[in-house]
N, C-alpha and C positions, 0 to 999 in steps of 0.2 A: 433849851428854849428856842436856839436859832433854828434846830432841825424841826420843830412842831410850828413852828410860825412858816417855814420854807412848802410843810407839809401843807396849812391853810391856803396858802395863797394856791400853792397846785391845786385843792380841794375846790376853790373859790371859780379859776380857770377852768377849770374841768367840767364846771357845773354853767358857765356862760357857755362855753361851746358846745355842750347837749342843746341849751336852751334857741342856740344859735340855728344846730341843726334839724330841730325842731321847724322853726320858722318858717326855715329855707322850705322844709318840706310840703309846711301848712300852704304856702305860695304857689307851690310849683301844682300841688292837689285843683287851688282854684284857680289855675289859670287855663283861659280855653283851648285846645289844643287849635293848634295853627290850619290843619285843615279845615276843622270843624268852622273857625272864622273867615276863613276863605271862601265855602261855602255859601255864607250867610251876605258875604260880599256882592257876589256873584249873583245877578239876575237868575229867573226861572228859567229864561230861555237859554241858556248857556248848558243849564244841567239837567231839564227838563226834555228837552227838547236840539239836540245836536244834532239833530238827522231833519233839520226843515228843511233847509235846502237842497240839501241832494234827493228828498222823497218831491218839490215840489220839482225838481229839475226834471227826475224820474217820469213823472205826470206830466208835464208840457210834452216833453219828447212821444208819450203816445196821444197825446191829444194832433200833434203835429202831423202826426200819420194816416189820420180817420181821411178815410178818402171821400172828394165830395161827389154830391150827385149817387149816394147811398144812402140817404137819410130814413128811407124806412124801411131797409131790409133789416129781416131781424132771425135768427138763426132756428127759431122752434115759435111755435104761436103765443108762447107763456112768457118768451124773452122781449122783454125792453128792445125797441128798436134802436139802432145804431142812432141814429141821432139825439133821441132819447138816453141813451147810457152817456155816449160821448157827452150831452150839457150837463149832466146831473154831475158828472166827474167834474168837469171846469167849475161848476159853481160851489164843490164841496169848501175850497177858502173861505166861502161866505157863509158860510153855513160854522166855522171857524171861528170867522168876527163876529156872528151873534153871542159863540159864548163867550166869547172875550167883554162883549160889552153889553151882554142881559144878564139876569141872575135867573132865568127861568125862561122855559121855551113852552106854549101849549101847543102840543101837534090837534087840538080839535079848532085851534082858533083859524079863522079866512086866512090864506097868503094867497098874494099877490101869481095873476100866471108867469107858468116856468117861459123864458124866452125860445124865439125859433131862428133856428140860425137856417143858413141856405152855407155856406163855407164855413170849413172849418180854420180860415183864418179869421173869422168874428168869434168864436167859441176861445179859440186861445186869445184871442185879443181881449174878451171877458176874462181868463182864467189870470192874465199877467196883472192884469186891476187889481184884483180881488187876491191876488197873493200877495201884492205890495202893501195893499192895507193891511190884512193880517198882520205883516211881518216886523210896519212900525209900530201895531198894537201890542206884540208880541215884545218888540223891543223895550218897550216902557214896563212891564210885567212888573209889578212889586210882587213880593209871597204872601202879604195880605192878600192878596188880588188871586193869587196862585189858589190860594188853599180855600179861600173862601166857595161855600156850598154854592152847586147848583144844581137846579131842579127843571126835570123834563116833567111836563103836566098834561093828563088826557082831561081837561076841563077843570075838574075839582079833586080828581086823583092826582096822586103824585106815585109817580110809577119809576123816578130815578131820582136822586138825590147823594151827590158825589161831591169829592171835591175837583172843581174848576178843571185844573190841568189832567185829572185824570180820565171827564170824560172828553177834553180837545185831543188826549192820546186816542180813542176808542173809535169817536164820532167825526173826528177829521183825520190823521194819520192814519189809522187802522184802515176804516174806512174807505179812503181814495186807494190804499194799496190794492184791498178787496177787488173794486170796482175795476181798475187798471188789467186785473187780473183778467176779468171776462173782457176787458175791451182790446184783450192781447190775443185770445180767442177767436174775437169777431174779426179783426187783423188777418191774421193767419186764414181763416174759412174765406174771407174776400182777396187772397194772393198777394197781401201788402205785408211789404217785412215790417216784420217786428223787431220797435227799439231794445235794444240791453235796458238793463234795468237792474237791480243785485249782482249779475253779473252778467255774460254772454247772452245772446240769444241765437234763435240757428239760422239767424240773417246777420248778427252784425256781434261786431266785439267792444267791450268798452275800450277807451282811446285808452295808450300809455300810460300810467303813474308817472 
C-alpha cells in the first residue's frame, strides 16, 4: 500500500508539472515578441523614414550651388530652366506637408503662383522653412496618421490612392533625388562643382566618418 500510494503522489506531480509546462508555453505563444513591440513603439518616422536628413542635407548642398545670374539658361528647349528646376526642388518639402496634412490633392484644382527668386540664397532660405515644418510634422507622425489612405485626384478621378507614407516615399524623397539628379547636370554643363551626395563627386569628397 505504501509503494502504490508513493506511486500516486508521483502520478499526481507528474501530471501538475505537464500542466505547468503547458501553461508556460500557452504564455510564452501569446506574448509579443520584443521587436515586434518596439516597433509599434517607435514613431513612423524613425522606421519610415531614416534617410530625411541626410537626403534633405543632400538637397540644400546642391541648391547652395546654383549659380546666380543664370536663372534662364536651360540646357535643350524642352528642359526646365535653371531657375525653374532649382525652385521646384526647394519647394518639394512643401509639397511634403500637404501630404502630411490633406488626405487628398487635385492636380486640376487653381494653385497659387510658383515664386521667382533673383538669388539662390532666397531659394534655400525657402527650402530651410519648409524642411523645418515638414520635419516637426513628421515628428508627431502617429501610424494611424502613417497608414491612413491618400488620394491624388484629376477633378473627379482618382488616379492614386496609397497609403500616406508610401506616397511621401515616391512624391517627396524619391522625387527631390530625381530632380537633384538633373540639377547636378546643369551644374556640371555651367563649370560649377558639383556637391557629393551618396557618395564622391569628381569635384568634391564627402568629409571624414
Amino acid at each position: 500500500m505504501a509503494k502504490a500510494s508513493a506511486r500516486s503522489k508521483s502520478s499526481r506531480k507528474s501530471g501538475k508539472s505537464r500542466k505547468s509546462t503547458k501553461s508556460t508555453k500557452s504564455t510564452k505563444s501569446t506574448k509579443p515578441s520584443k521587436s515586434s513591440a518596439s516597433s509599434k513603439q517607435q514613431r513612423p518616422l524613425a522606421l519610415l523614414f531614416p534617410d530625411l536628413e541626410s537626403e534633405l542635407a543632400t538637397t540644400r548642398r546642391m541648391l547652395e550651388r546654383v549659380p546666380n545670374g543664370n536663372n534662364d539658361w536651360r540646357p535643350h528647349t524642352k528642359s526646365r530652366t535653371l531657375g525653374e528646376l532649382a525652385t521646384h526642388l526647394a519647394q518639394l518639402p512643401g509639397f511634403g506637408l500637404m501630404m502630411c496634412t490633406r488626405d487628398e490633392f487635385d492636380g486640376l484644382a487653381p494653385r497659387p503662383p510658383e515664386p521667382r527668386f533673383t538669388a539662390s540664397a532666397e531659394r534655400v532660405r525657402m527650402f530651410d522653412e519648409l524642411s523645418a515644418q515638414l520635419r516637426g510634422i513628421l515628428q508627431q507622425m502617429t501610424w494611424d496618421q502613417a497608414n491612413a489612405p491618400w488620394k491624388l485626384r484629376l477633378g473627379n478621378k482618382v488616379v492614386l490612392n496609397a497609403p500616406r507614407t508610401q506616397i511621401l516615399r515616391t512624391a517627396f524623397v524619391t522625387h527631390s533625388a530625381h530632380h537633384r539628379a538633373q540639377l547636378g547636370v546643369y551644374l556640371r554643363m555651367l563649370e560649377t562643382p558639383v556637391p557629393w551626395s551618396y557618395g564622391r563627386s569628381a569635384d568634391e569628397e564627402p568629409p571624414a566618418m
